[in-house]
N, C-alpha and C positions, 0 to 999 in steps of 0.2 A: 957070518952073522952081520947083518945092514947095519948101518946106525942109529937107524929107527927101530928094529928092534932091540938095539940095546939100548936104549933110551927109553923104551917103554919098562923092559925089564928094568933098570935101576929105579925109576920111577916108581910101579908098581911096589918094588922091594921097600923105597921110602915110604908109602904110602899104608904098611903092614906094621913097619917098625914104628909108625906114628899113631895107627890101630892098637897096637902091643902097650904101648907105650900110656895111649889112650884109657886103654883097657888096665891095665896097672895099676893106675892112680886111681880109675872109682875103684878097682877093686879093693885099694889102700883104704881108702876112703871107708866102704860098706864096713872091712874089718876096724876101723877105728869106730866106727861107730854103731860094731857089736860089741864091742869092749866097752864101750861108757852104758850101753843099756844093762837096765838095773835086773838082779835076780829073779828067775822064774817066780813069781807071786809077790815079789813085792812090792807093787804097784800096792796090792790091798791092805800090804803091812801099816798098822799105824801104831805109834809109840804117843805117849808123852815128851814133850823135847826139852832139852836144857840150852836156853840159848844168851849168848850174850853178845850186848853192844857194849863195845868199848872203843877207845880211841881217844884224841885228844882234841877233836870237832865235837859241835854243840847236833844235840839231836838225838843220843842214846836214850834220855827218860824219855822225850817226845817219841820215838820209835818205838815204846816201849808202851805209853797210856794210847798209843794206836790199834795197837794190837789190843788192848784192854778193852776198846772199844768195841773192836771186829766181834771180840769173843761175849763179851756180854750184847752186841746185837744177834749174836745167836744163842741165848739162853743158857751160856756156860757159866758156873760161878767162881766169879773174879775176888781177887784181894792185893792189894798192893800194899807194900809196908818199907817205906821210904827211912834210909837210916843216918841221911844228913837234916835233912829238912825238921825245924823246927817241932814240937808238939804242938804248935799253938798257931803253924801257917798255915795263912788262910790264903793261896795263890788260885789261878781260873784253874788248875787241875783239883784244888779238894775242894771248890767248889760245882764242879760237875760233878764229881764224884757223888756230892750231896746230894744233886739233883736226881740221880742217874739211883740211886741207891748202890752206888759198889763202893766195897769196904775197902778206903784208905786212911794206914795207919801209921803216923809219923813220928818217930821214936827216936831222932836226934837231939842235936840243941844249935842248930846252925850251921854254917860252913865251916868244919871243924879248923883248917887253917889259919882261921882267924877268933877262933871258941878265945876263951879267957883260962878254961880250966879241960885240959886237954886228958887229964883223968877221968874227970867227969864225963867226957865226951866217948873215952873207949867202954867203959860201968855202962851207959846206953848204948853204945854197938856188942855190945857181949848181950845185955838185956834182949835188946830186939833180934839176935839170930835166936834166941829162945825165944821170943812167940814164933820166928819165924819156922824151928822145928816144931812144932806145936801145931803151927797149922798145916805146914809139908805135911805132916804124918798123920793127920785126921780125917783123912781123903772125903774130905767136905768140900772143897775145890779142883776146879778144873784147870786154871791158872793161876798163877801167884807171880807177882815181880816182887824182885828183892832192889831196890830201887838205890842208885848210890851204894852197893853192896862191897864192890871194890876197894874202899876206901877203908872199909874194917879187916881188911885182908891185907891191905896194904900198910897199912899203918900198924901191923901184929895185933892187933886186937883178939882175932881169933886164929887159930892155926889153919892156914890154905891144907894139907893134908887134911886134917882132922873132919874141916868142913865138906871138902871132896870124898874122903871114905865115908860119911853120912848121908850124902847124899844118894849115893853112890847103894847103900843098904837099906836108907826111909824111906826116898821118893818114889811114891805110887807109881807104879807100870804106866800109868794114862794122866799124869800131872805135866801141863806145860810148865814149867818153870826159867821165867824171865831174870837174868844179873847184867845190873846197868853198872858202866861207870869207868873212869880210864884206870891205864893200866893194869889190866885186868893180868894175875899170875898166870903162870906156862901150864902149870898142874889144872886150873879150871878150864883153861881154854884146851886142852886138851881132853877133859873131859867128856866135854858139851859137844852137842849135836849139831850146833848154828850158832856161828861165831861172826858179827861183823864189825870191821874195824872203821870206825867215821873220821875220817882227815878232816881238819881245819887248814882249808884251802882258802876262804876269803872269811871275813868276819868284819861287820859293820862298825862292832866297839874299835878294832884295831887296826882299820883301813881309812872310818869316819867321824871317831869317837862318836859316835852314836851308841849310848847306854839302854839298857835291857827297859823292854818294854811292855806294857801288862797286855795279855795274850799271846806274846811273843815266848818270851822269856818267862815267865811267871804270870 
């Protein structure tokens, strides 16, 4: 055999195993990306979803009256019931609110951290998940946020179980249900359907002492 034709032959032979080779990796490829596509029909599947923002970056209620938005410019009925914020604030969020006609209902007494009377404060997060069951369960709305909801969970106000198995039995088959707020327990974030976590990565207060601004921040 010449050495031209072995040289074509070894050639040719490289040129199959890089074909093989070739052919492997889409084929890898296609099977990974029949494994992530979703079950036969449920594309059309639609649920109500339990979602939370949490994390210890700014922007979880703001994610959260965005979506309020979305869903009351499509004729869904909204309700939001904020469980740190004042009775009595008046910030640019309850004031669209007012404009917009969507019911928000704020049943704290401040930023409990710094409340005076930290009793008082759990008697009004125990209060407000009871209107909160009250309107879950009345499938009079299409979404509800539980705004700052974390923080009655957090602080034992009410029992993460308790609230999780109720939800878990009340919440209408077709209720979006929105929970804002950091650290959010293992038991709800396991629960829920849509979970995202917001890092504080840069922040104006604590890069430029630059304090909260109206429309920004409140």
């Amino acid at each position: 055999m010449s050495d031209e034709v072995k040289a074509n032959e070894v050639a040719s032979g490289e040129a199959q195993a890089d074909e093989a080779r070739t052919f492997a990796g889409y084929a890898s490829q296609e099977e990974k990306a029949a494994a992530k596509k979703p079950p036969p029909g449920s594309r059309k599947r639609k649920k109500g979803l339990v979602i939370v923002n949490t994390g210890p970056g700014k922007g979880k209620s703001t994610a959260a009256f965005g979506l309020v938005l979305r869903a009351w410019g499509r004729g869904m009925r909204v309700c939001i019931i904020q469980f740190i914020k004042h009775a009595n604030a008046h910030f640019g969020e309850h004031r669209a609110a007012k404009k917009l006609g969507i019911e928000m209902l704020a049943m704290g007494d401040g930023f409990t951290w710094i409340a005076g009377d930290l009793d008082e404060s759990a008697a009004r997060g125990r209060h407000g998940w009871a209107l909160a069951q009250d309107k879950i369960a009345s499938g009079d709305y299409d979404l509800i946020v539980l705004d700052e909801f974390t923080y009655a969970l957090k602080y034992g106000w009410l029992d993460v179980r308790e609230v999780v198995d109720w939800l878990a039995a009340h919440k209408p088959a077709m209720l979006h249900l929105v929970i804002t707020g950091r650290d959010a327990p293992q038991e709800l974030i396991d629960h829920a359907d849509l979970v995202s976590r917001i890092e504080a990565v840069k922040h104006p207060l604590r890069e430029q002492g630059i304090r909260g601004q109206a429309g920004i921040e409140y």
